[in-house]
Residue, then its C-alpha position, 0 to 999 in steps of 0.5 A: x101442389x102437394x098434399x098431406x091429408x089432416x087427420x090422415x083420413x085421405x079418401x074418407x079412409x075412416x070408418x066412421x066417415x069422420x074427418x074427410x066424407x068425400x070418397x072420390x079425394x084422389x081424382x078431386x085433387x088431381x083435377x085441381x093441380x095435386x101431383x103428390x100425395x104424402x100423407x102415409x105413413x099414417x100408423x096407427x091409425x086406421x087409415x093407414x094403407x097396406x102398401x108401405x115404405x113405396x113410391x107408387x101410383x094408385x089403381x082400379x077405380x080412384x073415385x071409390x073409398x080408400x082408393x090409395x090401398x090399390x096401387x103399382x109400384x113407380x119403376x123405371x120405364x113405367x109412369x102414369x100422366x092422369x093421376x097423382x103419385x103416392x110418396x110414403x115415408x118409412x114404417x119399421x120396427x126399430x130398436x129404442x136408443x140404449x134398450x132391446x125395446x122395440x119401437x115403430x119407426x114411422x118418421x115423426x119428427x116431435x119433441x118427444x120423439x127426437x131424431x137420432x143416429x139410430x132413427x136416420x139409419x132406420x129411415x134408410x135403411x127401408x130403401x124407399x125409391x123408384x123400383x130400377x134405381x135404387x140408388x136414389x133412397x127417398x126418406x120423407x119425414x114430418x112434423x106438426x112445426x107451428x105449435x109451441x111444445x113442438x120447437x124444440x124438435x126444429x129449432x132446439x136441442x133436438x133439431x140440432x140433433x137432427x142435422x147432425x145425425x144427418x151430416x154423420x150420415x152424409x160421407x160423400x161416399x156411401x151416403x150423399x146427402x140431398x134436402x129437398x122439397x115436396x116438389x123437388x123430391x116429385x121432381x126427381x122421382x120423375x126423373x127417375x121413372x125417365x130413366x135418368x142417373x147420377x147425381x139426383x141434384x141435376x133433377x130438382x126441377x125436372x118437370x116442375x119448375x120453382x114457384x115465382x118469387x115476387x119480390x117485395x120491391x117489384x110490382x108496387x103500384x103507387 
């Protein structure tokens, strides 16, 4: 499975230990079956790591407190098989949409915070990969989907905003557009690391293959 830490207090990374408590976080989910973590970025939030708009793997001692702060960026050629990859989102400094305002980019998906052109680029633009093939950009965003107030941003308006800012993007050419899952976007990260290229499509179940599908007319006892 793949995690994204409520509160984004990964690790008991808050001071006041509020929100998480256990310190050893990393290896306990690794032990379980986590293969990528995909809480950060997290600002502004005081757990949020140093290390940004990275692909990369923890280091040091994993069982100590914010242990995702030490870490070695994933290259080509270079990959860990005891512990779970950090995938980050992008953090920058971006210009507000019709103003000079600055804004912090961080790749919210809300209803106040729609996307737009400008925000796709700035997603992109932090070129987050596996160092040696730089040509695979990863951008993973997030949103909080469940609750009313937050529709409009998926379903509405805003999320068709939101594919179309993405098929503007999307030339064939320059950009070629790939929607994946957390375990498709692993997958390909891993292959990457592997040394593999080309179309990143070819690698959606590099390593992990798609969960079962059971459907509802199949495995009925009477």
């Amino acid at each position: 499975y793949a995690f994204i830490h409520g509160n984004w207090c990964l690790a008991n990374s808050r001071p006041d230990g509020q929100h998480c408590g256990v310190d050893a976080e990393l290896p306990l989910l690794w032990d379980t079956g986590c293969y990528a973590d995909f809480t950060f970025p997290s600002v502004p939030d005081v757990s949020q790591p140093n290390r940004v708009n990275q692909i990369y793997w923890p280091t040091g001692d994993l069982s100590r407190r914010r242990a995702y702060e030490s870490g070695v960026e994933a290259k080509v050629g270079e990959k860990f098989d005891d512990r779970l990859l950090m995938i980050t989102g992008p953090l920058a400094l971006a210009r507000r949409d019709g103003t000079f305002r600055p804004r912090l980019e961080y790749g919210a998906v809300t209803a106040h915070d729609p996307v737009t052109p400008s925000r796709v680029r700035s997603w992109v633009d932090q070129g987050i990969c596996v160092a040696g093939r730089p040509e695979w950009i990863f951008v993973k965003v997030y949103t909080h989907g469940a609750p009313d107030a937050q529709g409009e941003s998926l379903l509405g308006r805003g999320g068709r905003m939101l594919h179309q800012s993405l098929a503007e993007l999307n030339d064939g050419h320059r950009f070629k557009l790939h929607y994946v899952t957390a375990r498709e976007m692993y997958n390909v990260a891993m292959a990457a690391m592997d040394g593999c290229a080309g179309d990143p499509h070819a690698y959606r179940d590099y390593l992990l293959p798609p969960p079962p599908i059971i459907s509802q007319h199949q495995g009925t006892t009477s």
